[in-house]
C-alpha positions in Angstrom: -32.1 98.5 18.3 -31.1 99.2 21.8 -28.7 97.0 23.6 -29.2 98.0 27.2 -32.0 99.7 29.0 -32.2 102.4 31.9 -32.9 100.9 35.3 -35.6 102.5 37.5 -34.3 105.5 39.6 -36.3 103.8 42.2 -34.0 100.5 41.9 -30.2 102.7 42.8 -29.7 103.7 46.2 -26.6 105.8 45.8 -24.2 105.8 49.2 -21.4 107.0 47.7 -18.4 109.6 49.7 -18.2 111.8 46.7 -21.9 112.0 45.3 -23.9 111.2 48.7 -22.9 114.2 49.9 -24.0 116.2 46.6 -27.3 114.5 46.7 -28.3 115.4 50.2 -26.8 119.2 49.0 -29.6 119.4 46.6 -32.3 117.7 49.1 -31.5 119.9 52.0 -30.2 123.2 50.4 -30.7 123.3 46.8 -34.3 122.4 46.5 -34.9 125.1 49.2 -32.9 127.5 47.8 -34.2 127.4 44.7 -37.9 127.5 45.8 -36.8 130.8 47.2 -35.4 132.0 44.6 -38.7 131.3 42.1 -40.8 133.1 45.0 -38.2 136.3 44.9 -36.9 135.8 48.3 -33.0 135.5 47.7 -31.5 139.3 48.9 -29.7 140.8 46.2 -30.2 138.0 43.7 -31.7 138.6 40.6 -35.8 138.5 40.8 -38.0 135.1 38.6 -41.1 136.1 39.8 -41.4 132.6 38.3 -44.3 131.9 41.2 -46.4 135.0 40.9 -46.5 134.7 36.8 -48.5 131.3 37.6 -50.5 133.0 40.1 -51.1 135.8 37.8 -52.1 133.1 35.1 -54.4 131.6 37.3 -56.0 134.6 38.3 -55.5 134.5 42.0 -53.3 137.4 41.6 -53.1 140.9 40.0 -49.6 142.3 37.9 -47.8 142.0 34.9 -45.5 139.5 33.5 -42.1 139.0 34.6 -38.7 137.6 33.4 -37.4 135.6 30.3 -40.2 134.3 27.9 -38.8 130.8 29.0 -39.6 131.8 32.4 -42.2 128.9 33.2 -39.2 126.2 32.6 -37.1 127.3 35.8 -40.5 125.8 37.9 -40.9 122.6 35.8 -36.4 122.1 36.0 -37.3 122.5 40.4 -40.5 120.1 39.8 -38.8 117.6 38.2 -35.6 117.5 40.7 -38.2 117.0 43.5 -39.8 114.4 41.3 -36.5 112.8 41.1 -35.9 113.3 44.9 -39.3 111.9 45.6 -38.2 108.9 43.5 -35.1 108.5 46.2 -36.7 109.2 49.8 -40.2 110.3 50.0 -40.7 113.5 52.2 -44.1 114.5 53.3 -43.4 118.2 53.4 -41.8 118.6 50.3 -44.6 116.2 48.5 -46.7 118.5 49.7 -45.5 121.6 48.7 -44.8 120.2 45.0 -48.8 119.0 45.0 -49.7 122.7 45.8 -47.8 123.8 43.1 -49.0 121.5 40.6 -52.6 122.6 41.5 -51.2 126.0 41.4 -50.3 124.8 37.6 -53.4 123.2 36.8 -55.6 126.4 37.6 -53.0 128.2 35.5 -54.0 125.9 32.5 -56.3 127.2 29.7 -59.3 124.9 29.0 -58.2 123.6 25.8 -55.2 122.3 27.6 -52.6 124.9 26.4 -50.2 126.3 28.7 -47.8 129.1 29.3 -47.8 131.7 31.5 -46.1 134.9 29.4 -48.8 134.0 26.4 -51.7 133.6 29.2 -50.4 137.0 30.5 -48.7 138.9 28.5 -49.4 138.3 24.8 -53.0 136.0 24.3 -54.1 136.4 21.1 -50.8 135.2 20.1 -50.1 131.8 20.9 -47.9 129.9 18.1 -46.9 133.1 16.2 -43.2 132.9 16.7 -41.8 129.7 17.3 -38.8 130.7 16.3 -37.8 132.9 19.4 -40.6 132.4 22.4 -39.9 128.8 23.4 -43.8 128.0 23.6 -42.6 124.2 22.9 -39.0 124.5 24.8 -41.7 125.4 27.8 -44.0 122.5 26.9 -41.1 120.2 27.0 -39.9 120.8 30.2 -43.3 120.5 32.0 -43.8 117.4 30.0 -40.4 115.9 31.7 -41.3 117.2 34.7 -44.8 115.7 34.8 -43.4 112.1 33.8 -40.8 112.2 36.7 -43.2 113.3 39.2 -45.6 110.7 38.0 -43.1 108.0 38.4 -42.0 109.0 41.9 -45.7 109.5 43.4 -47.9 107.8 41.6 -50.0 110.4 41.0 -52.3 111.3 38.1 -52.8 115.4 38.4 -49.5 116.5 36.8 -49.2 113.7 34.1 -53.6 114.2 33.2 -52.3 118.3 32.8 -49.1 117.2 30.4 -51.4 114.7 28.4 -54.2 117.3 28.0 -51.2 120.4 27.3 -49.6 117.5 24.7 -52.8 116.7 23.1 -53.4 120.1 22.2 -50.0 120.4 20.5 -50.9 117.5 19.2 -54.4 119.1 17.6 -51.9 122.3 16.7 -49.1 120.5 14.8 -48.9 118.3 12.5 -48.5 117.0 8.9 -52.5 117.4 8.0 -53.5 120.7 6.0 -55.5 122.4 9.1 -52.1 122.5 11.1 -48.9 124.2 11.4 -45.7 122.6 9.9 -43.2 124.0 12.4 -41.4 123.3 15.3 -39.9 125.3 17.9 -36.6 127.4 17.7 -35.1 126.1 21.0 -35.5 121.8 20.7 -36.4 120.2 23.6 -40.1 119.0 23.0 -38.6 116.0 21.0 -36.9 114.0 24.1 -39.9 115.3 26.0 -42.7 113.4 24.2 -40.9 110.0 23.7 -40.6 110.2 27.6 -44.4 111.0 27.5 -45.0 108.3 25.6 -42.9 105.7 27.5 -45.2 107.0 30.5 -48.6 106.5 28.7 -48.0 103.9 26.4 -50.0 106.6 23.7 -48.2 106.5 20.4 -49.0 109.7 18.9 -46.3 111.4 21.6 -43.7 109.5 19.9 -45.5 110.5 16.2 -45.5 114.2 17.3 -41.8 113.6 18.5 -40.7 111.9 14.9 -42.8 114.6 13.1 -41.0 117.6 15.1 -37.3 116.1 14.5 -38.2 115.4 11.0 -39.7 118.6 9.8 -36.7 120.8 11.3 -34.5 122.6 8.8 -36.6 121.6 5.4 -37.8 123.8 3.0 -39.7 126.4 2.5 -38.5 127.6 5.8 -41.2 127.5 8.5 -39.4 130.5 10.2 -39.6 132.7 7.0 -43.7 131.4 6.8 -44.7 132.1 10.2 -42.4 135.6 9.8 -44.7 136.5 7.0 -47.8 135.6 8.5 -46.9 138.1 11.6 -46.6 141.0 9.0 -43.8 142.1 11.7 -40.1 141.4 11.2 -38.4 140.9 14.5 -34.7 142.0 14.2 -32.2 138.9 14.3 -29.3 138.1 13.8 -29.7 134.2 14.3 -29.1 132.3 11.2 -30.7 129.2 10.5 -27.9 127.1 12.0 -28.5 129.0 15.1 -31.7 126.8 15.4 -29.8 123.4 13.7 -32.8 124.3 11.4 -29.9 124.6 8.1 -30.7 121.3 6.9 -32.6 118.9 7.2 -31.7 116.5 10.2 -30.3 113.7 8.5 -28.1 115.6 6.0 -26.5 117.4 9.4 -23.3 116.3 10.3 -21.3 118.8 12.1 -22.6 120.3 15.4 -23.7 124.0 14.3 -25.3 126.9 16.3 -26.2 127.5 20.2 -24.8 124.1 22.2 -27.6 123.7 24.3 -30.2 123.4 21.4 -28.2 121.1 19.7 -27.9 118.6 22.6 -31.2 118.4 23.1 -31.7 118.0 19.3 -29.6 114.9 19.4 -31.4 113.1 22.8 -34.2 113.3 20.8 -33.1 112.2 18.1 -31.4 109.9 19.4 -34.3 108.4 21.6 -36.4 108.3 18.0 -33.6 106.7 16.6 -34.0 103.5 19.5 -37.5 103.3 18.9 -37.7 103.3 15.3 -35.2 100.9 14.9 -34.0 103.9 12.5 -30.1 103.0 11.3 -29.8 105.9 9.2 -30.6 108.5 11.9 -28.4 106.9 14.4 -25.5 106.9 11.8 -26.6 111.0 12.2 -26.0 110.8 15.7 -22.8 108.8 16.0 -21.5 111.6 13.0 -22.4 114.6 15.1 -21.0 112.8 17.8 -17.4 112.6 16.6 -17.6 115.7 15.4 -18.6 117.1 19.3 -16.0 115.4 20.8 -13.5 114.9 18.7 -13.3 118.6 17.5 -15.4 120.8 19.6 -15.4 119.8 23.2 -13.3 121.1 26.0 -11.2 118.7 28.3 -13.8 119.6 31.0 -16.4 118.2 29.0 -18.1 121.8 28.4 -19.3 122.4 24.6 -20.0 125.5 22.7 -17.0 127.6 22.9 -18.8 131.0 22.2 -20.5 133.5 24.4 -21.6 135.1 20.7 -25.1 133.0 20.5 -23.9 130.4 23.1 -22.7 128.2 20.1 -20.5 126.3 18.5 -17.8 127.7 15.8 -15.2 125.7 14.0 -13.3 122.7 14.7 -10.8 123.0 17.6 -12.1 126.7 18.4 -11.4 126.2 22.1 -10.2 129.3 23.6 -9.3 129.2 27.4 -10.0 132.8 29.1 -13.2 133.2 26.2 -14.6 129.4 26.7 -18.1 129.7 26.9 -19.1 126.3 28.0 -22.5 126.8 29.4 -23.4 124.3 32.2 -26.2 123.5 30.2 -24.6 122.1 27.5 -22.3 120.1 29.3 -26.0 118.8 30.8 -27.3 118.3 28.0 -24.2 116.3 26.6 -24.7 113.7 29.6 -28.1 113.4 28.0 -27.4 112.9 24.6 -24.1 110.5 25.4 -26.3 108.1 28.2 -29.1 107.6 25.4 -26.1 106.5 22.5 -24.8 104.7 25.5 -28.2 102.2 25.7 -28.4 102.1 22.2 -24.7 100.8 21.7 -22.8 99.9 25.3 -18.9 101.9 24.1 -17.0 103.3 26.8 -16.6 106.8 24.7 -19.9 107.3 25.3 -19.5 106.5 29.4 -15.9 108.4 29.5 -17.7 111.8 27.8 -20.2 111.5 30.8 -17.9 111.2 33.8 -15.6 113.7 32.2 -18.6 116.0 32.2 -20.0 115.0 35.6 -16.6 115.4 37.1 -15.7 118.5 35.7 -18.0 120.7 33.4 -21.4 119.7 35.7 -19.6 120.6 39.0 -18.0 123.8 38.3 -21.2 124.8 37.5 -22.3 125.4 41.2 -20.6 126.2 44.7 -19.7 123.8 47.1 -22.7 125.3 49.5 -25.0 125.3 47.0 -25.8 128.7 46.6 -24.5 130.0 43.7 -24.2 129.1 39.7 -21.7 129.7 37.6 -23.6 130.1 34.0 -20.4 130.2 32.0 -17.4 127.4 32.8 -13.9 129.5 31.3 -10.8 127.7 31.6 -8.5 130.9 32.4 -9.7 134.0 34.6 -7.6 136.8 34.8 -10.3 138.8 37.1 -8.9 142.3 36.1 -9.6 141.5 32.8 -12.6 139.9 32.6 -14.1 143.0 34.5 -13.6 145.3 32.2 -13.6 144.3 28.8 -16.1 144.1 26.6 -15.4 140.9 24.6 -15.1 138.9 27.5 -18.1 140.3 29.6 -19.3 136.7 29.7 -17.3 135.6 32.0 -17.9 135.9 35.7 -15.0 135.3 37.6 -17.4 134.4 40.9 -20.3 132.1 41.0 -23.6 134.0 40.9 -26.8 133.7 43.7 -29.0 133.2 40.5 -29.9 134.8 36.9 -32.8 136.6 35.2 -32.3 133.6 32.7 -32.1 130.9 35.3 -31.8 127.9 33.0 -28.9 126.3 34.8 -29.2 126.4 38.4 -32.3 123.6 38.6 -30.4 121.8 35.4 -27.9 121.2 37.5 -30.2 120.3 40.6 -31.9 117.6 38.4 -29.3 116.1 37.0 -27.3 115.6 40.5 -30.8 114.4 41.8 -31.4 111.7 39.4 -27.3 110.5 39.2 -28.3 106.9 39.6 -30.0 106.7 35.9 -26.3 106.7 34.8 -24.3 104.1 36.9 -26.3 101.1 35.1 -28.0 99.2 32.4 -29.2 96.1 31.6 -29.3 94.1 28.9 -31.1 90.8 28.1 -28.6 89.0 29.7 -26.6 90.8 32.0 -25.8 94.1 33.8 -23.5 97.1 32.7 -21.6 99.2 35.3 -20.8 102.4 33.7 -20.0 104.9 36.3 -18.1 104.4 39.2 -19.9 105.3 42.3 -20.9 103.9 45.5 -24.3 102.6 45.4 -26.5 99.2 45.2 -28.7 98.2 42.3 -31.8 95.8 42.5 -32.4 94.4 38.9 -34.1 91.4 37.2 -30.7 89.6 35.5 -31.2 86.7 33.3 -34.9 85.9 35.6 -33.7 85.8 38.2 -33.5 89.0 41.1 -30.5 90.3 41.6 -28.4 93.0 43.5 -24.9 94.4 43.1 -23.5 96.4 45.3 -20.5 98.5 44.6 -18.2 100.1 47.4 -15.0 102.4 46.1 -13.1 105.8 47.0 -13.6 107.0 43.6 -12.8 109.8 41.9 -9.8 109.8 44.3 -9.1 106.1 44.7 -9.3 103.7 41.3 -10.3 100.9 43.9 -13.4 99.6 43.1 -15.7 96.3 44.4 -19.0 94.8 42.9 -20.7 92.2 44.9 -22.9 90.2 43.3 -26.3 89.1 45.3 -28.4 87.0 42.6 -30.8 84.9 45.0 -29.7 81.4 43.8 -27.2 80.5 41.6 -28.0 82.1 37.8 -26.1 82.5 34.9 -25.4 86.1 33.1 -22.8 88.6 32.0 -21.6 91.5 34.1 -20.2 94.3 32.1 -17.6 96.4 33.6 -16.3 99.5 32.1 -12.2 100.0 31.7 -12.1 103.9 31.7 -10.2 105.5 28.7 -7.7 107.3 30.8 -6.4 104.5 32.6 -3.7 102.2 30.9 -3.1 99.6 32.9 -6.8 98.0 35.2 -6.3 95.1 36.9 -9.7 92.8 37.4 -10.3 90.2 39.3 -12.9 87.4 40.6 -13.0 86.1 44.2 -9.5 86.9 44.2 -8.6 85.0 40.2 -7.0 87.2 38.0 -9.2 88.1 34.9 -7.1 89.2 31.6 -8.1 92.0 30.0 -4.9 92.5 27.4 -6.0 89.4 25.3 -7.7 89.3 22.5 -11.4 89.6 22.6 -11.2 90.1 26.5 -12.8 93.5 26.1 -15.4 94.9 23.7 -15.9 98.5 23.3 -13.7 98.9 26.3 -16.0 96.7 28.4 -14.4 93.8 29.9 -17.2 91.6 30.2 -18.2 88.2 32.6 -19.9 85.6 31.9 -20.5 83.2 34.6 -22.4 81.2 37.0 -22.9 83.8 40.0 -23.0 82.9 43.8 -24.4 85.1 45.7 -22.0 86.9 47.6 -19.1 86.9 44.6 -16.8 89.6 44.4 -15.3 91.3 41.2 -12.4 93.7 42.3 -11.2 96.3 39.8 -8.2 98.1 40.2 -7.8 101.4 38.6 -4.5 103.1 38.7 -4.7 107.3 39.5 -1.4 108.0 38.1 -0.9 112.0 37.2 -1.5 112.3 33.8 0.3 115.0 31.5 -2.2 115.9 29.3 -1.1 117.7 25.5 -4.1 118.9 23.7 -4.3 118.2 19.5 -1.8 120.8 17.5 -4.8 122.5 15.9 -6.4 123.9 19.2 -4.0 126.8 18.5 -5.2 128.5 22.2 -3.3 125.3 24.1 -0.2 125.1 21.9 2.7 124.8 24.1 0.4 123.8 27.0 -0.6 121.2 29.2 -3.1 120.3 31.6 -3.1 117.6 34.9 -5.7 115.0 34.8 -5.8 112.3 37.4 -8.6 109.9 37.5 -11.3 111.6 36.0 -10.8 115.0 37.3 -9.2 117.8 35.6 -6.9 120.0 37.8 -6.6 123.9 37.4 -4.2 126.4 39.2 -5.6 129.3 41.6 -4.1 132.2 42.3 -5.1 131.3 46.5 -2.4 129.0 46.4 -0.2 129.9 43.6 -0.1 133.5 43.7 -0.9 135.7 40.5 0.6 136.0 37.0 -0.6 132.9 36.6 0.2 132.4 32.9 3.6 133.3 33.4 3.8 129.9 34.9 5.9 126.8 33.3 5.2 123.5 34.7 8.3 120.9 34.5 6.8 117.8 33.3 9.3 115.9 34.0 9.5 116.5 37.5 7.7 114.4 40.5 4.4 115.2 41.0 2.8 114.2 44.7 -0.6 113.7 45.3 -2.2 114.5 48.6 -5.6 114.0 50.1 -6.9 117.0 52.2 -9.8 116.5 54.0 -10.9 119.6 54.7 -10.2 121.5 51.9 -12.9 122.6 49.4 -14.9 119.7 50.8 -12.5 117.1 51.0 -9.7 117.1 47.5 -6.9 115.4 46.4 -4.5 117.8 45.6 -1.2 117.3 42.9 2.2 119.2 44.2 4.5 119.9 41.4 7.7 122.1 40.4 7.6 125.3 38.2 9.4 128.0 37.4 8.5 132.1 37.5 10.1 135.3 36.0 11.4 136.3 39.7 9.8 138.6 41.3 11.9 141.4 41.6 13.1 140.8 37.6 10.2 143.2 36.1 11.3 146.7 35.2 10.0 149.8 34.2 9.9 149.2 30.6 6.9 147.4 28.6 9.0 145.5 26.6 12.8 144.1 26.6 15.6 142.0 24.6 16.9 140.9 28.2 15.6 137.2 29.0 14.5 137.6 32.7 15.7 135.4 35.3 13.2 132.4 36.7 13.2 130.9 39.8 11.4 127.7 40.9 8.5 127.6 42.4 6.1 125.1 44.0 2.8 124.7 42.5 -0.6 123.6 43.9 -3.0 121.9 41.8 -7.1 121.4 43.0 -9.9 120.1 40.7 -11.3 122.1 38.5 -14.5 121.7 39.8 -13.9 123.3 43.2 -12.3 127.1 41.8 -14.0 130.0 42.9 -14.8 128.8 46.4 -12.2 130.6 48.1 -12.9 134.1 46.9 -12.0 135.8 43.8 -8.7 135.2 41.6 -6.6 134.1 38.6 -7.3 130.5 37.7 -5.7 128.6 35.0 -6.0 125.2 33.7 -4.0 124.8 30.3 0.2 125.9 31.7 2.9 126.2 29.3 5.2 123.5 29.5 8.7 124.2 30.9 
């Protein structure tokens, strides 16, 4: 069923002015950083004592369990960036450090291969009694991913022979037969695990126990209400079954209910089962609860799950600004989910959704030093009230050193760390470019071995050049994506126009080349970064009136550093001339938009709360920067949906 496959991490060498930089962030500071933050050595950051539970586990070490019962995932999330990192340059010391820990993981292991370290610690005699809220399998996933990227990158057998044994006891613990449990675990993320376990190992029953998990979610009885009854002890909740996407069965789901992050990581596994079942009715699931994400219940930075109530998604066009939830995670998770429909079926929706998220929802998520997280991504911050009331006590209104539940500092580490498993796929006959960012790729295309290398200045440039390197003369297609927001790209061949406005000149929004390559031939794409006015659907009643500035990919938000405060009582004149400047030094290096506004002058306020006098506006000049880069200048207003003058 799947039209395109992933291409080795190993095969992209990424050298890119936007993303390089990023990368080395997370080799040099991030991996660090976050080591010390698992072995409690940030000051004044919040403690994971992540470390010392597997020591404690193991034995070598006296105390009590510490943290979230998800605790043990925050080690396997770091394991797997330096997996991914391994994958991209090898480093002695840091191989080093990541073998200790693995050891460190396998003395931590029970002998029947089970292991988690708040059960081991904490709670022993009571392994797989509440699946429903202690993310035994969430755990078990993350190792399991963790293991397979390490295991790819090295080489080495100790961390995948620790998964296999840890998977095979789930296996011997779950299953359809009548001396196992029917149930599956409250937080998804086993099910994308195990087909990568099996991709790894070749052994089928991974992908079995991945079908059975996805399959068995949400049917009746209730497995939640069973195992509830077999504790004899209610834990208080009030997490309905849609909470858990456990409402229905999978297949007869088709709107995206309950907390985000689950639900993403439902739908990559689903998903991946779909590809390797050849299952048409399950990916006609996916591409359902697909429209319904994006189409309905995604913000225009790409963030998902709109609620800090249970993380989760609400109704249709429930979107709120200043309240958006948007957890990093789930914008994560999204890329996840939209790169797997994108090998199963090459459409540029699927591509668009994950540069909107990389560019936007994935970024915000952490500080341009590297040293701090935002957990929640709003869209409006009015800092004097977000600090003191209650209903929006979600939002912080600066980035954070780390959190007791640490889940999306190393998400975000991993994902930056293994950004070249999104740029390209190949098919049977040629090679997709998807993502738009400096790098080379070594593939087998159409027998024969192959490299393309592409060179641009994106986000801020739409110039873009793939060279083509085959190593004789071959035949096969090249497959180039024409971005959603851009409405006019220009394409050409050593210099020969290519049309792209005809009829059947693009499929999917893939303009796509068939020819006899030389090595050395050039495709040049030109992509257009006008400033686009951006008016969100009439039933996300929190934007009416509004607009947002989009150029390129990136989304652009106000901040009170350059625009002063009062933010909302800002009207931007569309009509006007917008100018777009690069600034090298600010935040980084960002291409700013200039435009006109208006504001209620300053000096037109009076002592009463309310009047019938219209106040007198006055033009102002506005300063635009990416969303991405708020918050890195200290802490004040931000705003990226502005009433239009």
């Amino acid at each position: 069923m799947k039209k395109t496959d992933a291409i080795a991490l190993q095969n992209v060498n990424i050298h890119d002015g936007f993303w390089s930089k990023r990368q080395r962030l997370v080799r040099d500071v991030v991996i660090p950083y976050q080591w010390d933050a698992l072995n409690d050595r940030i000051p004044g950051a919040e403690p994971s004592h992540t470390i010392e539970n597997f020591r404690i586990a193991a034995g070598e070490s006296e105390g009590s369990y510490y943290g979230m019962v998800f605790q043990d995932s925050d080690l396997s999330k770091w394991l797997e960036t330096v997996g991914f990192q391994l994958s991209l340059q090898r480093d002695e010391q840091l191989e080093r450090l990541a073998d200790e820990t693995i050891a460190l993981i396998g003395r931590a292991q029970r002998e029947d291969g089970y292991l988690n370290t708040y059960f081991t610690v904490k709670k022993p005699g009571e392994r797989w009694t509440n699946l429903r809220d202690d993310h035994e399998l969430y755990c078990a996933g993350h190792f399991i991913e963790a293991a397979v990227a390490y295991h790819e990158a090295t080489g080495k057998r100790q961390v995948l022979d620790i998964a296999c044994a840890f998977a095979d006891h789930i296996g011997n613990v779950f299953g359809p037969g009548p001396d196992r449990l029917r149930g599956y675990d409250g937080h998804p993320e086993i099910e994308l695990a195990l087909v990568k376990l099996y991709k790894a190992t070749g052994s089928r029953s991974y992908l079995e126990l991945s079908k059975f998990f996805v399959e068995e979610r949400g049917r009746r009885p209730h497995f939640f209400d069973e195992e509830e009854e077999r504790r004899m002890v209610k834990r208080p909740t009030d997490r309905r079954y849609d909470y858990f996407q456990a409402h229905l069965p999978v297949r007869e789901q088709h709107t995206a209910e309950g907390h985000s992050v689950r639900a993403v990581y439902l739908y990559s596994g689903m998903a991946d089962l779909a590809a390797e079942y050849g299952d048409a009715e399950l990916l006609e699931v996916c591409r359902k609860l697909w429209h319904n994400v994006t189409r309905r219940r995604m913000y225009i930075t790409g963030g998902i799950g709109s609620s800090a109530h249970q993380e989760r998604f609400t109704v249709d066009y429930d979107l709120p600004a200043d309240r958006a939830y948007a957890e990093t995670c789930a914008s994560i998770g999204l890329v996840f989910w939209a790169q797997r429909m994108l090998e199963i079926d090459p459409d540029r929706e699927y591509a668009d959704v994950i540069e909107r998220a990389l560019y936007n929802g994935l970024l915000s998520g952490i500080s341009l030093d590297g040293k701090s997280y935002f957990y929640v991504n709003p869209l409006e911050v009015w800092p004097s009230a977000c600090n003191h009331r209650h209903d929006m006590k979600s939002v912080k209104t600066t980035r954070q050193p780390w959190f007791g539940c640490a889940c999306c500092p190393p998400n975000i580490s991993r994902l930056i760390a293994s950004l070249g498993r999104y740029i390209y796929s190949s098919s049977d006959d040629g090679l997709y470019v998807h993502q738009y960012i400096g790098s080379t790729v070594k593939q087998t295309v159409g027998g024969v071995q192959t490299e393309l290398t592409q060179t641009t200045g994106y986000p801020w440039h739409g110039q873009v050049t793939l060279t083509v390197s085959p190593e004789r003369a071959a035949e096969f297609a090249v497959a180039v994506r024409l971005p959603g927001w851009c409405k006019e790209p220009k394409l050409t061949v050593n210099g020969a126009e290519v049309d792209v406005s005809g009829a059947g000149a693009v499929s999917n929004g893939y303009a796509k080349i068939r020819r006899v390559w030389e090595p050395g031939d050039r495709i040049e794409l030109t992509l257009p970064m006008e400033v686009e006015v951006v008016r969100p659907n009439p039933h996300i009643r929190d934007c009416a009136g509004k607009v947002a500035l989009q150029r390129g990919p990136v989304v652009y938000c106000l901040e009170e550093a350059d625009n002063g405060s009062n933010l909302r009582d800002v009207t931007l004149s569309t009509g006007g001339e917008f100018i777009v400047e690069h600034d090298g030094e600010l935040l980084g290096g960002v291409t700013l938009i200039r435009a006109q506004g208006w504001q209620t002058a300053p000096d037109a306020a009076s002592e009463s709360l309310y009047t019938t006098e219209a106040p007198p506006r006055t033009a102002v000049s506005l300063t635009a920067i990416p969303y991405f880069a708020w918050a890195n200048r200290g802490e004040g207003e931000m705003l990226v949906w502005v009433r239009e003058a």
